[in-house]
DSSP file (Angstrom, degrees, kcal/mol; ACC not computed):
  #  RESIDUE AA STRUCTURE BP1 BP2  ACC     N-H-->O    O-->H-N    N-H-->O    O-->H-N    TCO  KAPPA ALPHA  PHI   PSI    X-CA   Y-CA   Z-CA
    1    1 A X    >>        0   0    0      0, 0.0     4,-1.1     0, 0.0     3,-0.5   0.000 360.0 360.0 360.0 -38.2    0.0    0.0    0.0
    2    2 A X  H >>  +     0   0    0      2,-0.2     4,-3.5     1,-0.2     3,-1.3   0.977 360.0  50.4 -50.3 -63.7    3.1    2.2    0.6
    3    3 A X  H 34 S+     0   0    0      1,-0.3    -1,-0.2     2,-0.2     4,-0.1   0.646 111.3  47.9 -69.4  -9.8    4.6    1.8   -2.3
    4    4 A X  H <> S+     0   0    0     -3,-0.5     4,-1.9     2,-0.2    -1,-0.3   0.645 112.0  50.6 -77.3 -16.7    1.3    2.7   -4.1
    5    5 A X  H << S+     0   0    0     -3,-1.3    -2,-0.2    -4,-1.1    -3,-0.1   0.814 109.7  48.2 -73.4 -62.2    0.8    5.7   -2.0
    6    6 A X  T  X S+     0   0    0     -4,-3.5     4,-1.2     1,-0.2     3,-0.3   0.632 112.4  56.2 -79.7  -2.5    4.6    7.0   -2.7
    7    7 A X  H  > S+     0   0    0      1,-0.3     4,-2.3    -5,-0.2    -2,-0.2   0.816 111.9  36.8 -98.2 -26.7    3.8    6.3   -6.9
    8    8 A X  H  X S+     0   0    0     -4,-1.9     4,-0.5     3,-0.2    -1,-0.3   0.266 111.7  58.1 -96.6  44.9    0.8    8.4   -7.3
    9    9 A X  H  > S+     0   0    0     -3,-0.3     4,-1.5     2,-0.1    -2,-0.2   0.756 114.4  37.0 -25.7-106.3    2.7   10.6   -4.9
   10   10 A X  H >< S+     0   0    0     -4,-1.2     3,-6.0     2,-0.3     4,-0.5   0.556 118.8  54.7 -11.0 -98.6    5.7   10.4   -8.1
   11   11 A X  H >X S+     0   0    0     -4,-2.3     3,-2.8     1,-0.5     4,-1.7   0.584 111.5  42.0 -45.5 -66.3    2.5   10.5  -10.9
   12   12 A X  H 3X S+     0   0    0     -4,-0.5     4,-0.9     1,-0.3    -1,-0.5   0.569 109.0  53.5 -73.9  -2.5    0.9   13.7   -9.6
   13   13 A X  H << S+     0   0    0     -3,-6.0     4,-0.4    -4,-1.5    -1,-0.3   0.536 111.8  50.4 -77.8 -12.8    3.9   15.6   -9.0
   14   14 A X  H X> S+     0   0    0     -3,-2.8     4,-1.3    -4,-0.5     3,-0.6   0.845 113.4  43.0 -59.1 -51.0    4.9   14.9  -12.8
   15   15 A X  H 3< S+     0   0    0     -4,-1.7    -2,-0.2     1,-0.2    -3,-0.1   0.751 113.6  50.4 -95.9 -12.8    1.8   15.9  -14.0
   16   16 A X  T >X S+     0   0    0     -4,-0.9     4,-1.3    -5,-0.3     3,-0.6   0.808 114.2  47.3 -61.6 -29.0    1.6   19.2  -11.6
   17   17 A X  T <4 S+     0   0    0     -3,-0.6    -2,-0.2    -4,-0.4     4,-0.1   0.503 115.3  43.8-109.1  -7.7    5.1   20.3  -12.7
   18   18 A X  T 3< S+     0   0    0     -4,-1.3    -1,-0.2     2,-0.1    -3,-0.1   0.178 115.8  51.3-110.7  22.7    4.3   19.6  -16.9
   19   19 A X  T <> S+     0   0    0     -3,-0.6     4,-0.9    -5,-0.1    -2,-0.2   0.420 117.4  35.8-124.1 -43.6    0.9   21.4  -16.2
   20   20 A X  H  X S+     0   0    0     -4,-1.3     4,-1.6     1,-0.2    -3,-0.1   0.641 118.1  52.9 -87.0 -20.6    2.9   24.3  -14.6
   21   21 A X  H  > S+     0   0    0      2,-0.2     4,-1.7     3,-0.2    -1,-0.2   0.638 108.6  46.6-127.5 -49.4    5.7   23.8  -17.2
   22   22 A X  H  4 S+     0   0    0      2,-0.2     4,-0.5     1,-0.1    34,-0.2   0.775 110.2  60.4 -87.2 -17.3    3.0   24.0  -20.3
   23   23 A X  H >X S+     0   0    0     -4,-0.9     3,-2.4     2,-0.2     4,-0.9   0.988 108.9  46.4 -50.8 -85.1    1.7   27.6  -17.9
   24   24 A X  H >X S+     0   0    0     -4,-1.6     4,-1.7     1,-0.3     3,-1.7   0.794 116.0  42.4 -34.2 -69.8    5.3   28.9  -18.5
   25   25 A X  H 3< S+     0   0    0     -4,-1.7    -1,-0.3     1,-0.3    -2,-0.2   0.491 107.3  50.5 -22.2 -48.8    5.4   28.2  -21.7
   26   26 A X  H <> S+     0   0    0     -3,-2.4     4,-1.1    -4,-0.5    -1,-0.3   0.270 114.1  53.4-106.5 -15.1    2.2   29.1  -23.2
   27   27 A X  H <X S+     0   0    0     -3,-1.7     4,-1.7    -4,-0.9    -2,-0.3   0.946 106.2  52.8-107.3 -52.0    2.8   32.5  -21.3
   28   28 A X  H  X S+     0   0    0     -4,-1.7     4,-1.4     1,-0.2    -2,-0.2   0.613 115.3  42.4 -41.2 -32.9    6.5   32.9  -23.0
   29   29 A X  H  > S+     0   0    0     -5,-0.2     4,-1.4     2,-0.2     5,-0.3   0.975 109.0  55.8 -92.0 -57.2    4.8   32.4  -26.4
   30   30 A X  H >X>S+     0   0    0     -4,-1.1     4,-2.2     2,-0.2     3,-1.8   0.870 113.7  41.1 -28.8 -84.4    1.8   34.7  -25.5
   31   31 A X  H >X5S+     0   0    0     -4,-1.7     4,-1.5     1,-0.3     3,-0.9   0.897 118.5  49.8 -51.8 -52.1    4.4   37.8  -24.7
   32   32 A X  H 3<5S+     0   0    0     -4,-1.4    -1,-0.3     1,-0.3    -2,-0.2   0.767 123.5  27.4 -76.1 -15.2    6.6   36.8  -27.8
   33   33 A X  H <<5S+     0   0    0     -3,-1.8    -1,-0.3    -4,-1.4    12,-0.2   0.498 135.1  18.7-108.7   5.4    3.9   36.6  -30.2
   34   34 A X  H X<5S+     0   0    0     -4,-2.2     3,-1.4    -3,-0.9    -3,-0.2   0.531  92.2  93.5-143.9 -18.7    0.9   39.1  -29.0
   35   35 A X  T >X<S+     0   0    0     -4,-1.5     3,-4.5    -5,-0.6     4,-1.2   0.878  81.1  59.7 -40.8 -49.3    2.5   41.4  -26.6
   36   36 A X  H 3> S+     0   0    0     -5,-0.3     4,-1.9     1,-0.3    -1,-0.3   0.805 105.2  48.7 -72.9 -26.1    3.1   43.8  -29.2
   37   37 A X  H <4 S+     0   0    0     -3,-1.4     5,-0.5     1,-0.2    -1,-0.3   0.298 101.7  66.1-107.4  12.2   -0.8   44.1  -30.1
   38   38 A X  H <4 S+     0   0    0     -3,-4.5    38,-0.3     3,-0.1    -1,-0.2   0.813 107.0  36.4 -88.5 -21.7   -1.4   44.5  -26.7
   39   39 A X  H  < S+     0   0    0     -4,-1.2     2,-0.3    -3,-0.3    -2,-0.2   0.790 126.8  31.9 -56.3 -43.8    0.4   47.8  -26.6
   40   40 A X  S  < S-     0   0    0     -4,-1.9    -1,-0.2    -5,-0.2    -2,-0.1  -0.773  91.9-108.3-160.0  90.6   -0.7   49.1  -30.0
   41   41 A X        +     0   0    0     -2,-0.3     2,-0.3    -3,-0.2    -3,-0.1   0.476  61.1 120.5 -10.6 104.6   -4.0   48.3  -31.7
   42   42 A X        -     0   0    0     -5,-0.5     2,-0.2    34,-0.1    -1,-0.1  -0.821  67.4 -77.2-133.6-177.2   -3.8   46.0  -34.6
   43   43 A X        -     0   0    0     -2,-0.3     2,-0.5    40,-0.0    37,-0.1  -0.545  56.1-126.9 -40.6 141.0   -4.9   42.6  -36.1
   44   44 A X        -     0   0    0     -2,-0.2   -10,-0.1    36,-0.1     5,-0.0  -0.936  34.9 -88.7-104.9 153.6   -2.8   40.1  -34.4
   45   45 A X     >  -     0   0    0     -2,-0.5     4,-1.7   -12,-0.2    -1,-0.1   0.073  23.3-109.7 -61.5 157.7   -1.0   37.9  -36.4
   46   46 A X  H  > S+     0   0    0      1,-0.2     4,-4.1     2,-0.2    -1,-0.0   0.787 122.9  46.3 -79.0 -23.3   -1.8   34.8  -38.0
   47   47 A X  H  > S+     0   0    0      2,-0.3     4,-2.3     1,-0.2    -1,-0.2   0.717 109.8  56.3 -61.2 -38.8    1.2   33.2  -35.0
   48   48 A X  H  > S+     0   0    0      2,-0.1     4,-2.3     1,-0.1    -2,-0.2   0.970 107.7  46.2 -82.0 -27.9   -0.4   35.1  -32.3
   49   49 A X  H  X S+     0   0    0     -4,-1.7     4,-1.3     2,-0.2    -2,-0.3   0.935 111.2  49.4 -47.0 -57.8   -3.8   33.5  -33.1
   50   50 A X  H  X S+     0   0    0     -4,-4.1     4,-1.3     2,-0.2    -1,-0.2   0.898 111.2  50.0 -47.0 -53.3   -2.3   30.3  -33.3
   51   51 A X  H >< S+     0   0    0     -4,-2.3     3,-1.5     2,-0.2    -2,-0.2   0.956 107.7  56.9 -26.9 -80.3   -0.6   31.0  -29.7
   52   52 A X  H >< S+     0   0    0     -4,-2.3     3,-3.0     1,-0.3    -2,-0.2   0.797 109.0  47.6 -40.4 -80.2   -4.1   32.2  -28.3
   53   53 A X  H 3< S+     0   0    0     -4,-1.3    -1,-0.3     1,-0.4     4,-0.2   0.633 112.3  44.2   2.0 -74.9   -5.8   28.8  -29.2
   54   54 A X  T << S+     0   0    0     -3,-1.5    -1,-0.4    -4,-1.3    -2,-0.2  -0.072  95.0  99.2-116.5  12.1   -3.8   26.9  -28.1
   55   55 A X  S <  S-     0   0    0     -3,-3.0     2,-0.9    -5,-0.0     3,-0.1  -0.442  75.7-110.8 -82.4 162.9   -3.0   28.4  -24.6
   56   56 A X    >>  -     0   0    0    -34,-0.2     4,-1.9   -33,-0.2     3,-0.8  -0.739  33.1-174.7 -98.2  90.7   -4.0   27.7  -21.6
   57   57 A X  H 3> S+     0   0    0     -2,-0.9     4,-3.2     1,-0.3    -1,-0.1   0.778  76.9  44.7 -73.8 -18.5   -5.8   30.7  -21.2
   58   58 A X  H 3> S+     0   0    0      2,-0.2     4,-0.7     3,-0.2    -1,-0.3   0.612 115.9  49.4 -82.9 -12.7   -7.0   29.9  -16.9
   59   59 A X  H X> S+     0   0    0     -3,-0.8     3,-2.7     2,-0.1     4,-0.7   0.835 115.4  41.0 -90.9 -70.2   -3.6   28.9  -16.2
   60   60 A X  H >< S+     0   0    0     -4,-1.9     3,-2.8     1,-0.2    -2,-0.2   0.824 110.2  57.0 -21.4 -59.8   -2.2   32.1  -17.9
   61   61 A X  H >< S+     0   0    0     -4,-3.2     3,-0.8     1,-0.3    34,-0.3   0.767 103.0  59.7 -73.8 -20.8   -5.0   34.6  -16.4
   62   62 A X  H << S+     0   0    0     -3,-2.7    -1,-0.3    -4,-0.7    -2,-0.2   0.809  99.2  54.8 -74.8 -11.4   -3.8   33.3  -13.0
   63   63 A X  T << S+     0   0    0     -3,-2.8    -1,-0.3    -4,-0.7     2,-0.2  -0.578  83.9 104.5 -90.5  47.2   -0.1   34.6  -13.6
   64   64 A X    <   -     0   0    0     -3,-0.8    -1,-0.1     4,-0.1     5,-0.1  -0.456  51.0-178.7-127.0  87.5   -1.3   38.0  -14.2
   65   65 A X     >  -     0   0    0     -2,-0.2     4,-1.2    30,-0.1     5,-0.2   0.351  49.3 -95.6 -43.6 163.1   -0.7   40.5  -11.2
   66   66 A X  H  > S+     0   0    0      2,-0.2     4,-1.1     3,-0.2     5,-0.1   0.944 124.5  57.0 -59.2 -72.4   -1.7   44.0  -11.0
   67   67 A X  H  > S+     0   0    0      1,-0.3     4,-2.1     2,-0.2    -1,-0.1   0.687 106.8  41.8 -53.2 -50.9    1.9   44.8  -12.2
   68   68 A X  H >> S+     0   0    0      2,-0.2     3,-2.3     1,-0.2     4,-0.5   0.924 111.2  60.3 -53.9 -79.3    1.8   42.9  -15.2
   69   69 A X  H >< S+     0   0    0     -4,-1.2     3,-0.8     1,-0.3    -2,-0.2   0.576 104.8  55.8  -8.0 -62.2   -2.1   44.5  -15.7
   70   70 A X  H 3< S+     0   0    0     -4,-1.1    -1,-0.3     1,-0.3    -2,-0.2   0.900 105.2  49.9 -37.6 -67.4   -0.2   47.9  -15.7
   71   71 A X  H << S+     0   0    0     -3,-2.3    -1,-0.3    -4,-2.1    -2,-0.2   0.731 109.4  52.1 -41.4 -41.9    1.7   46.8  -18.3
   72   72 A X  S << S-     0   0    0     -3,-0.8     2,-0.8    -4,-0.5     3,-0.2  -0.569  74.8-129.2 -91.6 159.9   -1.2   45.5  -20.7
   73   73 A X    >>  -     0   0    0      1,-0.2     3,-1.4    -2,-0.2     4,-1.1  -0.844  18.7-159.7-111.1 111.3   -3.8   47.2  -21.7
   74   74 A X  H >> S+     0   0    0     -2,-0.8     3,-4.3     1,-0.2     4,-1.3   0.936  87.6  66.8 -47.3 -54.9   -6.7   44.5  -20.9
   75   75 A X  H 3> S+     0   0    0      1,-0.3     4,-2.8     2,-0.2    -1,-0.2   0.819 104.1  43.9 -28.6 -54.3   -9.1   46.4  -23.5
   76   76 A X  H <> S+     0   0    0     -3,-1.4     4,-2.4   -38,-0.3    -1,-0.3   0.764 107.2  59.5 -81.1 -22.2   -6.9   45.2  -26.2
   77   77 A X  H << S+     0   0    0     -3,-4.3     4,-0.3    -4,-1.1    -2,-0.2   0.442 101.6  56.1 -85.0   6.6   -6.5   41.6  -24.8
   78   78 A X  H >X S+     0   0    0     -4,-1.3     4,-4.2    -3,-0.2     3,-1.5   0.826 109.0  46.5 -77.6 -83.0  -10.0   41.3  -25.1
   79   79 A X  H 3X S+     0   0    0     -4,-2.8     4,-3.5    -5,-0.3    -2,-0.2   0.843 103.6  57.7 -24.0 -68.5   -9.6   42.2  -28.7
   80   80 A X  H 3X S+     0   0    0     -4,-2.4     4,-1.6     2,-0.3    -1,-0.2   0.652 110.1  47.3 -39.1 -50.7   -7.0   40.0  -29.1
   81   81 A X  H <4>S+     0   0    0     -3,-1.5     5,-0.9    -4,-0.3     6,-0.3   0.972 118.0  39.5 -71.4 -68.7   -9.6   36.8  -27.8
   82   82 A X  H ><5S+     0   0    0     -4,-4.2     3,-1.5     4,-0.2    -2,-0.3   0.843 116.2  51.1 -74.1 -28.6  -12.5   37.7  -29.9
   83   83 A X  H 3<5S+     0   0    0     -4,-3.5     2,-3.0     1,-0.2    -2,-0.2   0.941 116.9  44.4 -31.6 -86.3  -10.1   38.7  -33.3
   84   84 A X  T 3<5S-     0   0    0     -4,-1.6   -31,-0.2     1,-0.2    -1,-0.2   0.195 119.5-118.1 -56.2  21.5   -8.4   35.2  -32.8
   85   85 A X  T < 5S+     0   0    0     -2,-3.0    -1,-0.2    -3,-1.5    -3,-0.2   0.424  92.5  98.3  56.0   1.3  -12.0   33.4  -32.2
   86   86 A X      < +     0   0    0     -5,-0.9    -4,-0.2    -6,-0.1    -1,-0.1  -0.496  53.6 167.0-102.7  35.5  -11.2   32.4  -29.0
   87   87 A X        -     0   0    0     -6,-0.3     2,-0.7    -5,-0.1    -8,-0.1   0.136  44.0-102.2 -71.6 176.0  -13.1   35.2  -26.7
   88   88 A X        -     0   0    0    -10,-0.1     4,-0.3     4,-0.1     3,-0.2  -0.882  43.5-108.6-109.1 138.0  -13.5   34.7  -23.1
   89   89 A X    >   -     0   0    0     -2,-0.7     3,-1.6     1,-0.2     2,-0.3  -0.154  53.9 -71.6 -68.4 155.6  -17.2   33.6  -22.1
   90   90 A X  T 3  S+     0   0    0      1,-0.3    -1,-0.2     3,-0.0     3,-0.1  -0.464 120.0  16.4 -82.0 133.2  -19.1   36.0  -20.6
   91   91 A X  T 3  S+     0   0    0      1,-0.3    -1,-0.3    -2,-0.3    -2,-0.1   0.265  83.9 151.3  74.2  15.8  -18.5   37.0  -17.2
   92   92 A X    <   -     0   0    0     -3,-1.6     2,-0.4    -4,-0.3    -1,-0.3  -0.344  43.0-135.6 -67.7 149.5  -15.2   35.4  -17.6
   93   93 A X        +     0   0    0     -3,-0.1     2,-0.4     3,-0.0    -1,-0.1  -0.847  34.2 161.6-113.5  83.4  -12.7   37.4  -15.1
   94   94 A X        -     0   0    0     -2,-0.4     3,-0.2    -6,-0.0     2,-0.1  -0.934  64.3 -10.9-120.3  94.9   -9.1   38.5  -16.6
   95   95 A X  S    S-     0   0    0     -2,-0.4     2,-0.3   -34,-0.3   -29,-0.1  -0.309 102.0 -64.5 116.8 134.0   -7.5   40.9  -15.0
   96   96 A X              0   0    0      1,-0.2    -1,-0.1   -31,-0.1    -3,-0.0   0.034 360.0 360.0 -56.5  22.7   -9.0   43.2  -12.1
   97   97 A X              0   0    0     -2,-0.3    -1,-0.2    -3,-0.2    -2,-0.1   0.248 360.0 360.0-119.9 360.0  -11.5   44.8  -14.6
């Protein structure tokens, strides 16, 4: 029974730390392909769409502090969802706004 104990011990600490790992990730790609059209109203690109899909968009929206917020302009990340077909359902919460 121990040694089943300590292996999904092992299984869920893999799969917390490639869930947290795919977070990171998905946030790295986000800044490098859509940041810029959070600053300064555009289309986003066909790469930042692709990004946006395919994120994890609840794991992302939990990394995002007032400080980062400062930094973005939510209004445009908004944009960003509903351009790229991916919007956030209504009443969805991103952000302190």
């Amino acid at each position: 029974m121990a040694k089943l104990m300590c292996l999904l011990l092992v299984v869920l600490a893999i799969a917390v730390t490639t869930w947290a790992e795919s977070c990171d990730k998905d946030r790295e790609d986000m800044i490098s392909e859509c940041y810029k059209y959070e600053k300064w109203p555009g289309e986003p690109s066909e790469a930042c769409c692709a990004v946006w899909k395919r994120a994890n968009i609840p794991c992302i929206r939990k990394l995002i502090t007032k400080e980062i917020e400062k930094m973005c302009c939510m209004k445009n990340v908004r944009y960003i969802a509903k351009f790229c077909k991916k919007p956030f359902p209504p009443g969805y919460k991103c952000g302190s706004k």
